[in-house]
Each structure stands twice: as C-alpha cells, then as structure tokens.
C-alpha positions as CSV (number, residue, x, y, z in Angstrom):
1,X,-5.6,52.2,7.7
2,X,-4.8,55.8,7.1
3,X,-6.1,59.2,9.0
4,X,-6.3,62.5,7.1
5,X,-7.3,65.7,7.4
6,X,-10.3,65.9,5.1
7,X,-10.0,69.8,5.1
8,X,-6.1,69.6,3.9
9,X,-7.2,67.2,1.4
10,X,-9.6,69.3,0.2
11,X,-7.8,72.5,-0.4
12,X,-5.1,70.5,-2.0
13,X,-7.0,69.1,-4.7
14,X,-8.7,72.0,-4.9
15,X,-5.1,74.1,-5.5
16,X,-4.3,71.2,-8.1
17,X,-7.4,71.3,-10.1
18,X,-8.1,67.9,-9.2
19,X,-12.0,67.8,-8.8
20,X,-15.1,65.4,-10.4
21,X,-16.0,62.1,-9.3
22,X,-13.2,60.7,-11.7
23,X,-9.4,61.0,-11.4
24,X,-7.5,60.1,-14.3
25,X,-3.6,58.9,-14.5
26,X,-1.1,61.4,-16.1
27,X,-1.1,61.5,-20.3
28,X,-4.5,60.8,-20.5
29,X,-5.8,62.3,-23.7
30,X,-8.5,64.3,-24.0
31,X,-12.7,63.5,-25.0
32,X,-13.0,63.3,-28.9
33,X,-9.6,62.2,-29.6
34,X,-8.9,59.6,-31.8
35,X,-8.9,56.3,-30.6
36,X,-10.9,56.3,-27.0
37,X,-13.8,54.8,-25.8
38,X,-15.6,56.0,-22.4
39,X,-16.1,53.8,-18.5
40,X,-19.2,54.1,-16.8
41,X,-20.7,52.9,-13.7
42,X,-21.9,54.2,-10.1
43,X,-19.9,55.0,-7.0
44,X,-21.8,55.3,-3.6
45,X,-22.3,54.3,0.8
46,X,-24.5,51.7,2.0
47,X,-27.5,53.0,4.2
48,X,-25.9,50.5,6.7
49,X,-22.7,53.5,6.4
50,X,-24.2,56.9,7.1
51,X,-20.9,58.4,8.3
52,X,-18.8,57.5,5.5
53,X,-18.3,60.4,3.6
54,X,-15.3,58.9,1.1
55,X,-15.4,55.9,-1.8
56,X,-13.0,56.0,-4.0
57,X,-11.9,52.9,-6.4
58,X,-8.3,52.7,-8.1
59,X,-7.8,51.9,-11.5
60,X,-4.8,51.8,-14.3
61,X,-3.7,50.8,-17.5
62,X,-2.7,46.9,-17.5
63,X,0.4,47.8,-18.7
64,X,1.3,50.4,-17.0
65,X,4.3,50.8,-14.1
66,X,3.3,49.7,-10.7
67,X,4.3,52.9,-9.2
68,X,3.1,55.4,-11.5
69,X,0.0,57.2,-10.3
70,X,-3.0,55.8,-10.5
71,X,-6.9,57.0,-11.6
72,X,-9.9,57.1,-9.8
73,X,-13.5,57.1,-9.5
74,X,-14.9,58.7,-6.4
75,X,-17.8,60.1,-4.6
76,X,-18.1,62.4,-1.4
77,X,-20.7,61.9,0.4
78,X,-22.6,65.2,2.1
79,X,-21.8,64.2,5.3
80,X,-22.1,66.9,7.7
81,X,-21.2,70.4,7.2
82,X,-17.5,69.7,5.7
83,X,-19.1,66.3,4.0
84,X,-21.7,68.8,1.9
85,X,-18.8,71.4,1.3
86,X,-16.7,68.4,0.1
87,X,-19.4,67.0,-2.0
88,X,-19.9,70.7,-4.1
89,X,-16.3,71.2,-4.0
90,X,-15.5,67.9,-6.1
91,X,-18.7,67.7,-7.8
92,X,-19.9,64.5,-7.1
93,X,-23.5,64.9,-7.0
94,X,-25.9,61.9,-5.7
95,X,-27.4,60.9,-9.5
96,X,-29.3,57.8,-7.3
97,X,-30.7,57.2,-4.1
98,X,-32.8,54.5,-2.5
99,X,-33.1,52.6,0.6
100,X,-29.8,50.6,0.4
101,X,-27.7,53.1,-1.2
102,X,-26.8,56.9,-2.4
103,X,-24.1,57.6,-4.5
104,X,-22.8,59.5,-8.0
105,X,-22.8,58.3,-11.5
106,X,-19.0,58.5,-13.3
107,X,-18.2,58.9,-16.8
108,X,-14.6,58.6,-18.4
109,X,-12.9,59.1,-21.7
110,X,-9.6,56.8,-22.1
111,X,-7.7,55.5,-24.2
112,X,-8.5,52.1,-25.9
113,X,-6.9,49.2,-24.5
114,X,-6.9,46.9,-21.0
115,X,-7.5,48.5,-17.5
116,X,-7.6,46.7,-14.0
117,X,-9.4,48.0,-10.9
118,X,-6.4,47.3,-8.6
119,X,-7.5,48.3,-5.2
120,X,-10.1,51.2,-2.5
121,X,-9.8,53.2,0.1
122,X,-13.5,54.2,2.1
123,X,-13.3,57.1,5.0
124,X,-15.4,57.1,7.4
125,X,-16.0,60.5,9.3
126,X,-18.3,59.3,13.0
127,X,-17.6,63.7,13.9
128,X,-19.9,64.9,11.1
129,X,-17.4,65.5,8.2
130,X,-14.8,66.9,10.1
131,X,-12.2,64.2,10.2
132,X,-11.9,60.3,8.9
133,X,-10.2,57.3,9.2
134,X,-9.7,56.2,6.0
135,X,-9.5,52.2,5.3
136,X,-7.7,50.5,2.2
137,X,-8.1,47.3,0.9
138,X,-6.2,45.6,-2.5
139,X,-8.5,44.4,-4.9
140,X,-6.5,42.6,-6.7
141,X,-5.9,43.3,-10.6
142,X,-9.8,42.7,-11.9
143,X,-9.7,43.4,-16.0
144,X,-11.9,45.3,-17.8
145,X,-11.2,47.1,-21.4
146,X,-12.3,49.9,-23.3
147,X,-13.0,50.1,-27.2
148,X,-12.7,52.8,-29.6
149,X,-15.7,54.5,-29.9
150,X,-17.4,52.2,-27.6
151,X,-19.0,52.2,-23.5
152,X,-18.2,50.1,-21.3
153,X,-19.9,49.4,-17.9
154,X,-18.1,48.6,-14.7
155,X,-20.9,48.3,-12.3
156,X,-22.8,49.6,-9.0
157,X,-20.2,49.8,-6.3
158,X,-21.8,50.4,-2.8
159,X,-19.1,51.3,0.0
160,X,-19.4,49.3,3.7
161,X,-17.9,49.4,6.9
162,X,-16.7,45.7,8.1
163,X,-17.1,45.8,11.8
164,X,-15.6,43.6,14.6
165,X,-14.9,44.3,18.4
166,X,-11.4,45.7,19.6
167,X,-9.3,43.4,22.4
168,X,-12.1,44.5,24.8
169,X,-14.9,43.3,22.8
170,X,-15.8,47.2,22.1
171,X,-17.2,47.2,18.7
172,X,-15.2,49.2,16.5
173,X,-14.5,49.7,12.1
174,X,-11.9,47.4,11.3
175,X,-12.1,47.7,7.2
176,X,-14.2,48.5,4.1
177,X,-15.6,47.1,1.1
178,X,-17.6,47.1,-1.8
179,X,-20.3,45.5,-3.1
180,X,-21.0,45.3,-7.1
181,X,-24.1,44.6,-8.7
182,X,-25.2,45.2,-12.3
183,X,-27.6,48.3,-12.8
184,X,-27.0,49.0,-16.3
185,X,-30.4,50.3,-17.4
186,X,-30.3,52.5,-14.3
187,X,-26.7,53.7,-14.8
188,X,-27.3,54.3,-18.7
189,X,-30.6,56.2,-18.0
190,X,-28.7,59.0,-16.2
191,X,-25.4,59.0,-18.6
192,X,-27.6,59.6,-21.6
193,X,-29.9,62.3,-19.7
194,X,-26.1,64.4,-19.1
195,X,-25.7,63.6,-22.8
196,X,-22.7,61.8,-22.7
197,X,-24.4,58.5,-24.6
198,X,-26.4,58.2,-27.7
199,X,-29.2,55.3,-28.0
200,X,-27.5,53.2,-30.5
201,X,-23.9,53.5,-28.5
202,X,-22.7,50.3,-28.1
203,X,-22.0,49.0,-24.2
204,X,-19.9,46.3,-23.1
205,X,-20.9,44.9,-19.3
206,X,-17.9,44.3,-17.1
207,X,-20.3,44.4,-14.1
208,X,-20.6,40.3,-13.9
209,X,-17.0,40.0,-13.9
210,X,-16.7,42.5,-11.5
211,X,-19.4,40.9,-9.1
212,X,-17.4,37.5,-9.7
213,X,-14.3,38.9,-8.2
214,X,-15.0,37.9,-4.5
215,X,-11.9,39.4,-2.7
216,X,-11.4,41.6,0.3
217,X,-12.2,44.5,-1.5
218,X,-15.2,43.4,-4.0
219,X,-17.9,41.5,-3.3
220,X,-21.0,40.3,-5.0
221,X,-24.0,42.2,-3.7
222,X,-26.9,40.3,-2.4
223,X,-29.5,38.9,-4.9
C-alpha cells in the first residue's frame, strides 16, 4: 500500500504533460506510423466502490527491461470536488455507466509485437477526493499482442475494494482488484463513434484470456 497526495500528483503530471486515460512507455511512436496496431478496452469502479477515485492498470512490451517505465491505462473517477477536478484535468471521461459499474473507454496506438498487463494500483479517497490510499497488486505477466494495422481488445476492467477487519475486528480496505469481462460490442460502439475504428477493422479479443487469468489482481467477473 501506498499514500499520496492526489493534488501533488496532479500538478505533476499536469507540469509533465502527462494526461488521458492512457500512459504510454518512453519511444513510443506516434498514430499513423508505420507498423502499429491500436489496444482498446474499458477502465472503471464497482458501484460496490463509490469512494475510489483511481484505476489504473500497468502494461509493457514483453521484451522490454524490468525496470524501465511502464504504460498505463487509467481512469479518475469524479469523486468529490478534487475527484471531478482530477477527472477534467486527465480527461478521462465516463463513456459507460450502469448499475454495477462507471468508468472510461481507452484507445492506444503501439507498436506491433507482444505486450503483458503486469500489475494495478486502485486509490481509494473515503474524504471526498481529497486524499487516498492507494493499493497495488502484481498481476502477473498476462499476454496480449498487437498487429499492424489491426485492434485488439483487452476487456472491461471494473476496480474493487477487498475488505477484511483490522486486529480489532474493525472493518477496514485491505487491497484491490479487478474484475474482467468481455464487452466488445459495447466497447467498439463507443471507439468507432470518437472515430478511432472503421466497420471493417479487424479485432482480435484478448478479453477471455484476460478473464482466465484468476490472480490477485484479475479476476473473472461474475456471469
């Protein structure tokens, strides 16, 4: 577990340019290059979660160093007053909404070739926005790849709180998780309405191996 100030964290990303509800590792070329397809899938909090304001999920290249920096796909929640502020500031709009879930829709250009999602880190803010604990948990190395030219689909990843109860049997947070299902259709509906797929684009689903993966990070989502 981590604490931060989500203000600090805000302003620097801000300084660094670093906004949108996907963070890419260094050298990553740009849209319309030669050889690079485009990830897609959903990033949101459980209605079970209203005061978790952070999601974020790691990824990297499969070859890439361990301790080079990795990318992300994230989605601020408008918690509170400093929640909504965050939620403009990185532009991570809620593109769904229903009575499990809310969360953003991500879209990324990267290079062709093999990624892993390779841990997350959920924060959870219980004084409106103003200041979170933020939880981590490794996800193992879970493969997914991207063509040339092509889409490929990661999944619907709904951030949770695991609960428990401290030495005194006080109920308190003790983790986070995901759970992936498969909404392609849905997911595709709202990438094509930005523009950012064409009807006959080809997609690739990664979202069963995704829900397959089963670890203290990922789990399937209910039926």
């Amino acid at each position: 577990m981590r604490r931060h100030s989500l203000l600090t964290s805000c302003l620097a990303s801000v300084l660094a340019g670093c906004v949108g509800n996907v963070q890419l590792p260094p050298a990553t070329v740009a849209a319309g290059s030669p050889g690079v397809g485009r990830v897609f899938g959903s990033i949101g909090v459980s209605s079970d979660a209203p005061t978790v304001d952070f999601s974020s999920i790691q990824f990297r290249p499969a070859s890439a160093d361990r301790t080079r920096r990795q990318g992300e796909f994230l989605f601020y929640s408008p918690v509170g007053v400093m929640g909504a502020v965050l939620s403009l500031v990185y532009r991570t709009p809620v593109d769904f909404r229903d009575a499990t879930a809310h969360g953003t829709v991500f879209v990324a250009t990267l290079p062709a070739g093999d990624y892993e999602l390779v841990s997350i880190m959920v924060g959870n803010a219980p004084m409106g926005g103003w200041a979170a604990h933020f939880y981590e948990a490794d996800a193992g190395a879970v493969p997914f790849r991207v063509e040339a030219g092509g889409l490929a689909y990661l999944g619907r990843f709904v951030s949770h709180l695991r609960m428990g109860r401290d030495a005194h049997r006080v109920p308190e947070v003790q983790g986070a998780f995901f759970t992936v299902s498969n909404r392609l259709a849905d997911d595709l509906a709202v990438v094509k309405a930005r523009g950012e797929a064409q009807a006959g684009d080809s997609v690739v689903d990664f979202a069963p191996r995704m829900m397959q993966a089963d670890n203290a990070a990922l789990r399937p989502a209910a039926p």
